[in-house]
C-alpha distance (Angstrom), angle and dihedral (degrees) to the residues before:
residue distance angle dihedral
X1 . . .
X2 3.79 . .
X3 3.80 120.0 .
X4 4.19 116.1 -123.2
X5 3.27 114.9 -149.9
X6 3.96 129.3 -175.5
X7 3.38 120.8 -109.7
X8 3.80 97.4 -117.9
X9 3.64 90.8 60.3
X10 3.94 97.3 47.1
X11 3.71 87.0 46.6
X12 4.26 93.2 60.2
X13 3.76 92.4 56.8
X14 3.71 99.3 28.1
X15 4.10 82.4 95.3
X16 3.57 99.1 65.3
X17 4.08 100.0 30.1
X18 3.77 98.6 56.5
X19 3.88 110.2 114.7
X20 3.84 109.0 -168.9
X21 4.08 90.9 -115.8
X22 3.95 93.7 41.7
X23 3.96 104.5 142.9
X24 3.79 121.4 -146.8
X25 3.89 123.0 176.6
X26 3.74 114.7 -155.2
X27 3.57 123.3 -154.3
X28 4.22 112.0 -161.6
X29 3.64 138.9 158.6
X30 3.45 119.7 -103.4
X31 3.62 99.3 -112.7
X32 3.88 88.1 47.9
X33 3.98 113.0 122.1
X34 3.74 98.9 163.6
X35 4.11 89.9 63.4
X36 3.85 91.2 64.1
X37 3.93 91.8 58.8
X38 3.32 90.0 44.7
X39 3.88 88.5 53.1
X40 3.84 90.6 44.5
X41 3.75 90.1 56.9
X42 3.50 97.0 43.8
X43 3.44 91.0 57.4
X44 3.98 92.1 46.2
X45 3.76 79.6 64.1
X46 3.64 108.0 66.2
X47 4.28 92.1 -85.9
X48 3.68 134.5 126.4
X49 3.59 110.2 -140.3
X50 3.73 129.4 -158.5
X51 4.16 110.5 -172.1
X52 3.62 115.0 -156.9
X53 3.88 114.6 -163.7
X54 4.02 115.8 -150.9
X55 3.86 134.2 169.2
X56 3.83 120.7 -119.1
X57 3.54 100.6 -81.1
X58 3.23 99.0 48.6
X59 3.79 104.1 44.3
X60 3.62 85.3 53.0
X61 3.93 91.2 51.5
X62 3.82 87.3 53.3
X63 4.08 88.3 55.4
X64 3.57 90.5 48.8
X65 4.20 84.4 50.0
X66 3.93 84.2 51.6
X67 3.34 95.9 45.8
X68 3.21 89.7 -125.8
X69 3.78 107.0 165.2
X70 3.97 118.6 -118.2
X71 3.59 102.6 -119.0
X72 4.05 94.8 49.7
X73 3.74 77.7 58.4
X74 4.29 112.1 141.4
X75 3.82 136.1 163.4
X76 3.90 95.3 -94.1
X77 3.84 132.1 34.6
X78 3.93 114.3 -165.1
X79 3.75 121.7 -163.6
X80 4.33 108.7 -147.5
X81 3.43 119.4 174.0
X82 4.24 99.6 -28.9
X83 3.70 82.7 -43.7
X84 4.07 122.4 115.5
X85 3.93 111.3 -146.5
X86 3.82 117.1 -163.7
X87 3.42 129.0 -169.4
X88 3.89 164.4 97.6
X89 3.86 115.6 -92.9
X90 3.98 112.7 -175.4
């Protein structure tokens, strides 16, 4: 089963864990603006980021995929290392 972590958490030892060819897939809604920030950061941090834009339906089929449980539910959904990483970044 993957792990979910919050993004808070991820974010505290994201400094130290970043290898420079670290891949992370993002799934967002289209009319998502937050997950490209997110992204850009990532990125800033030593991460190779792939963003993968879905519709409603389908980002929420990809949760369900995840398991990602309903009520954890954000705008993006980023895959790290086997780990799932949900969560709204400003």
């Amino acid at each position: 089963m993957k792990k979910i972590l919050f993004v808070g958490a991820l974010l505290a030892a994201l400094g130290s864990y970043a290898a420079a060819s670290e891949h992370v897939k993002v799934y967002h809604g289209e009319s998502c603006g937050c997950c490209h920030n997110w992204a850009k950061y990532m990125e800033q941090n030593g991460f190779e980021v792939e963003m993968i834009s879905l519709a409603d339906e389908p980002l929420i089929q990809k949760k369900n995929e995840l398991k990602l449980p309903l009520e954890l539910a954000s705008c993006h959904t980023a895959i790290i290392d086997g780990y799932v990483v949900e969560g709204h970044m400003p």
